[in-house]
N, C-alpha and C positions, 0 to 999 in steps of 0.2 A: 504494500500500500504506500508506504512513505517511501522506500526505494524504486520503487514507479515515479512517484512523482519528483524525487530527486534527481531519477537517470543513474543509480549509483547502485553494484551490489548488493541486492537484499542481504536480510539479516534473520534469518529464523525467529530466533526472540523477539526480535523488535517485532516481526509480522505475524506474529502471531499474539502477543499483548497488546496491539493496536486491535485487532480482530475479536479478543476480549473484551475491550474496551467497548464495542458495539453490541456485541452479541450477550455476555456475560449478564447477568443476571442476580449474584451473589455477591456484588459487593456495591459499595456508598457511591457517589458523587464524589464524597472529600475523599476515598481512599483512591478514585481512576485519579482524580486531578493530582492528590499526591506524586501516587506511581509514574505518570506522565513527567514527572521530571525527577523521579529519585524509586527509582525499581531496580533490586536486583538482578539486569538481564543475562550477567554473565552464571548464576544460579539456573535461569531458565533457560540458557541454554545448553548447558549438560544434564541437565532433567530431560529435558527433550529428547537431547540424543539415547540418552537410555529408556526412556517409555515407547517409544515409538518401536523397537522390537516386540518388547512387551506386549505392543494390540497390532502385531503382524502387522506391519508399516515397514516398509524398507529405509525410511529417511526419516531424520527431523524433517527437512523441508517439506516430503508429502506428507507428513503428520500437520505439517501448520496449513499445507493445501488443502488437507480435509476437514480442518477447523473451521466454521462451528459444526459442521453436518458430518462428521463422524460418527458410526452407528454405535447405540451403546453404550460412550463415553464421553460426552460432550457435559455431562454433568458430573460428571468427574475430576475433565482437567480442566474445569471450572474451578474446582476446587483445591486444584493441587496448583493452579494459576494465581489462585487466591491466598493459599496457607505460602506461597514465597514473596509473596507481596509483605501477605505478616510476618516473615522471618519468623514462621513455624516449621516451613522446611529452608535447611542452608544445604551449603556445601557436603558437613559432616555428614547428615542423614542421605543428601544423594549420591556421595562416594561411597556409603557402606556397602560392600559389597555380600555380606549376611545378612540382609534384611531388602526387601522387594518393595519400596518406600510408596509407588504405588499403590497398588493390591493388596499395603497392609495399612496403609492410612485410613482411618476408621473415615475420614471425611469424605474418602473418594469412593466409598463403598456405599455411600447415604442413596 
């Protein structure tokens, strides 16, 4: 979206927390305008890369192309879109590699 209009390399994160930002549903006004200029993206974008095997996606980027209309789990990584926003999920929890930070997040399971 914003690399469209810039002419410039998309960004997984960035195009797909813009595409939250319309679509999403689970969070404030003050928390998009927050995130809009102080979000985590470097968090979502290693989350990304690691969920999107997870729901048989071959890529972050087809995973942010099939956002919002991914069958399934669109209220999910709403959720998981959401808890890095609140720095309820970091770094620590989506480098763990004993724990399935998706599909064990009670949020994403709602």
């Amino acid at each position: 979206i914003n690399a469209e209009y810039m002419g410039k390399v998309s960004e997984p994160a960035l195009d797909l927390l813009e595409k939250y930002f319309i679509s999403g549903t689970n969070s404030t006004k003050t928390q998009r305008e927050r995130w809009a200029g102080d979000y985590p993206l470097t968090v979502l974008d290693e989350a990304i890369k690691r969920v999107a095997p997870r729901l048989e996606i071959d890529s972050a980027r087809k995973l942010v192309d099939a956002y919002p209309k991914i069958q399934g789990f669109k209220g999910a990584l709403d959720e998981f879109i959401r808890d890095i926003g609140l720095e309820v999920l970091r770094f620590e929890q989506i480098r763990n590699t004993h724990e399935d930070i998706f599909f064990s997040n009670p949020c994403t399971l709602r």
